[in-house]
C-alpha positions as CSV (number, residue, x, y, z in Angstrom):
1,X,22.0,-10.8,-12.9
2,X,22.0,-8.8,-16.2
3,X,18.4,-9.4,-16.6
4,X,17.6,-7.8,-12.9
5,X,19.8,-4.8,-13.8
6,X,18.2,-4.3,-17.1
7,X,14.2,-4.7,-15.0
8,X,15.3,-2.2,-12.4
9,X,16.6,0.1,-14.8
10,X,13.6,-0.2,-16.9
11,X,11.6,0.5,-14.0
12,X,14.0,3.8,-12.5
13,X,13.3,5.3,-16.3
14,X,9.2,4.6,-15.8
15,X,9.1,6.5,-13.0
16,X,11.9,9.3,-14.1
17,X,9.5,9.7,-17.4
18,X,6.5,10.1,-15.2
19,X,3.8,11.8,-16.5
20,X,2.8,15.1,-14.6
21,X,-0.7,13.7,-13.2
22,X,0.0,9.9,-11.4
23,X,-1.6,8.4,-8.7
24,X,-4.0,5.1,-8.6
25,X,-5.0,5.8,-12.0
26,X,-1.9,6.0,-13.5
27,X,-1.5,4.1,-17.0
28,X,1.8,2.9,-16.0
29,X,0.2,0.5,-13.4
30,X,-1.5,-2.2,-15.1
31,X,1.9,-3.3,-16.4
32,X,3.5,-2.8,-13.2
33,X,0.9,-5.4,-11.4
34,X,1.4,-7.7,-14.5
35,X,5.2,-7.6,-13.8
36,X,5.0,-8.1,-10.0
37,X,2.8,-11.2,-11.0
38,X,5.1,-12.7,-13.2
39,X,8.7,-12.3,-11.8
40,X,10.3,-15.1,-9.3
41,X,13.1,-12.2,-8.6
42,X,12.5,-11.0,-5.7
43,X,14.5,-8.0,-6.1
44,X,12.8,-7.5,-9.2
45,X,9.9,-7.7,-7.2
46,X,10.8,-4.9,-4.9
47,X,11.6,-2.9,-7.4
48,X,8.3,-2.6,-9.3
49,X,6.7,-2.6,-5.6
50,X,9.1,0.9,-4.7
51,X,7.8,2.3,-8.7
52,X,4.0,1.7,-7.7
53,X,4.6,3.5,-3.9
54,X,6.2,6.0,-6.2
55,X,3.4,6.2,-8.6
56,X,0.6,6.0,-5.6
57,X,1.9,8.6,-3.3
58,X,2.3,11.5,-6.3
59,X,-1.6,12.9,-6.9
60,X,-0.7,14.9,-9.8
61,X,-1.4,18.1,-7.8
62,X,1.6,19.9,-6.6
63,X,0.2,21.5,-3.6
64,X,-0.8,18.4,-2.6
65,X,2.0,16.5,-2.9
66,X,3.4,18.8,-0.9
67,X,0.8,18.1,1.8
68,X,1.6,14.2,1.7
69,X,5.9,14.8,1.7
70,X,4.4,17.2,4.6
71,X,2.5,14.4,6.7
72,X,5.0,11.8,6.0
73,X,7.7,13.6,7.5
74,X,5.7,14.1,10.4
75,X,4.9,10.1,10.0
76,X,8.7,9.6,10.0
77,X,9.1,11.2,13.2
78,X,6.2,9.8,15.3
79,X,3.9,13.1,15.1
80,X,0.8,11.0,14.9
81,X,-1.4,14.1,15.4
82,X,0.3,16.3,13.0
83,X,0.4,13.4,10.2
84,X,-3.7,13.0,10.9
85,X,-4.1,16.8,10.2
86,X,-2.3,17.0,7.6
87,X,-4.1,13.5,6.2
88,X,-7.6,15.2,6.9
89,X,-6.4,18.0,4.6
90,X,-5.3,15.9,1.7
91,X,-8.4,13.6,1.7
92,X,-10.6,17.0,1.9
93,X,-8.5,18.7,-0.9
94,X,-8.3,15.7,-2.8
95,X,-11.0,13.0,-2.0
96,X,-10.2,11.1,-5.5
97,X,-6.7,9.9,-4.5
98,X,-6.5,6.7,-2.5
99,X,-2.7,7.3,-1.2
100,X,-4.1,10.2,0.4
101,X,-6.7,7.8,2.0
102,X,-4.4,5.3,2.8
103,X,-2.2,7.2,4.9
104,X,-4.9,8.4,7.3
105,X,-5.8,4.6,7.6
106,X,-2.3,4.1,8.4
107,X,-2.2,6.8,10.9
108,X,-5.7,5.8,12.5
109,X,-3.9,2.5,13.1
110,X,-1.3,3.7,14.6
111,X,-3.4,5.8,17.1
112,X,-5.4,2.4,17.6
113,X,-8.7,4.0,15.8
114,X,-9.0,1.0,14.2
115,X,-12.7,1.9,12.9
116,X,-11.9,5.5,11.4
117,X,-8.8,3.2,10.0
118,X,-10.9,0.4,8.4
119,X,-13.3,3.6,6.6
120,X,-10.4,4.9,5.1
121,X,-9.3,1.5,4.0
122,X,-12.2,1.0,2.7
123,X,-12.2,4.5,0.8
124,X,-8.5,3.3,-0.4
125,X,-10.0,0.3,-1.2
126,X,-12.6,1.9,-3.5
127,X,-10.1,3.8,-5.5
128,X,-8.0,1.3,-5.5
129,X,-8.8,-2.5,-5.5
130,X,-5.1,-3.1,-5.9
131,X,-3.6,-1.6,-3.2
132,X,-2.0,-4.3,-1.2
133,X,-0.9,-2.1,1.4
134,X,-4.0,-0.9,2.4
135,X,-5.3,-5.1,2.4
136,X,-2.3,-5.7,4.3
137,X,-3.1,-2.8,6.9
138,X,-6.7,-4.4,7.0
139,X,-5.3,-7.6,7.9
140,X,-3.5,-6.1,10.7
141,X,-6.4,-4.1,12.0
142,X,-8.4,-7.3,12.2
143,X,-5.8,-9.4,14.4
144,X,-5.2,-6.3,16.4
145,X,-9.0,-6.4,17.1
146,X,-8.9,-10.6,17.5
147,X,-11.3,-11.3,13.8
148,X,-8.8,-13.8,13.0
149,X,-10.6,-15.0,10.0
150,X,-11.5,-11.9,8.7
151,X,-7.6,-10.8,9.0
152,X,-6.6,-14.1,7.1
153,X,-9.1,-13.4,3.7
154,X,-7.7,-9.4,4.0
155,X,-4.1,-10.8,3.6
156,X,-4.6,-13.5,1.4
157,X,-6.5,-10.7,-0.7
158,X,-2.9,-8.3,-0.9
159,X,-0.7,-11.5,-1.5
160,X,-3.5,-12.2,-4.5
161,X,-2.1,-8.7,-6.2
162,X,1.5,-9.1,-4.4
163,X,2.7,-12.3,-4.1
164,X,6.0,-11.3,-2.9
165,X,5.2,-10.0,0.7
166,X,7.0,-12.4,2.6
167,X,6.0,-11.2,6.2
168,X,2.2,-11.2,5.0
169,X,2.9,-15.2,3.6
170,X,4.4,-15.4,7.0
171,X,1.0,-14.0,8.8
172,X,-1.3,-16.4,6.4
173,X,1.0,-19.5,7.2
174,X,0.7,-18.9,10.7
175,X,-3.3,-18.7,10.2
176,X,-3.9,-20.9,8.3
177,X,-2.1,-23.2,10.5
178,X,-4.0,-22.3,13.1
179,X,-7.1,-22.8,11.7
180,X,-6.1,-26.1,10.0
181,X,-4.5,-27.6,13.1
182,X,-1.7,-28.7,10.5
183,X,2.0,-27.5,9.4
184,X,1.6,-25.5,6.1
């Protein structure tokens, strides 16, 4: 229990002692993903996943992290078309930052644009290979749209970088048992 505390604490100071500029680039991160690899703590595990959201959602740029806090209050309340217009800003503004990407994808998906959602993805994608959110998202898109296969290498793809997803293990279990005809 002590060790959690300490790894949770360890990770609240990272992202108190942020630097001013952070988003998929940030020089924090590679340790972050080597961490999330390595711990069997689940809670541990959470907790570096909250620091990278953290890190990923903050461009650097005040006036557009205002933007993004901006379109994911109107996320929070179900304003799908207020969240897209403010996401066509940010990626406009700030084409360089994957978060900003991400979220469009995310709000695409939710208006069931599923191929302006995969383009962003893949824009996410692009910035950052290691966003498992965006791979996860991917995954959905592709058993919302019935490409069963293509759904299963998307999500085995996020659990590659995060192995601790346990709803995306869930979806590849289900697949793959599918596919192979056999209990997992």
């Amino acid at each position: 229990m002590r060790g959690i505390l300490n790894t949770v604490l360890a990770l609240a100071f990272l992202t108190l002692a942020a630097p001013a500029a952070a988003d998929q680039n940030d020089p924090r991160l590679p340790d972050l993903f080597s961490r999330l690899q390595k711990t069997d703590d689940l809670a541990v595990a959470k907790a570096i996943e909250q620091t990278i959201w953290g890190i990923w959602t903050r461009s650097g740029d005040e006036a557009i992290d205002r933007e993004m806090k901006k379109g994911l209050n109107a996320m929070d309340i179900g304003n799908a078309e207020a969240a897209l217009a403010v996401f066509d800003s940010v990626v406009k503004k700030a084409p360089g930052f994957a978060e900003g990407w991400n979220k469009r994808a995310t709000i695409y998906y939710y208006m069931n644009r599923y191929e302006a959602s995969i383009r962003d993805v893949e824009k996410t994608l692009a910035l950052e290979p290691r966003h498992f959110g965006a791979l996860a998202g991917l995954g959905s898109i592709y058993l919302e749209t019935g490409k069963e296969q293509d759904a299963l290498k998307a999500l085995e793809k996020a659990l590659a970088v995060h192995p601790h997803l346990i709803f995306v293990q869930m979806r590849v279990d289900k697949l793959k048992k599918k596919f192979l005809g056999t209990p997992i």
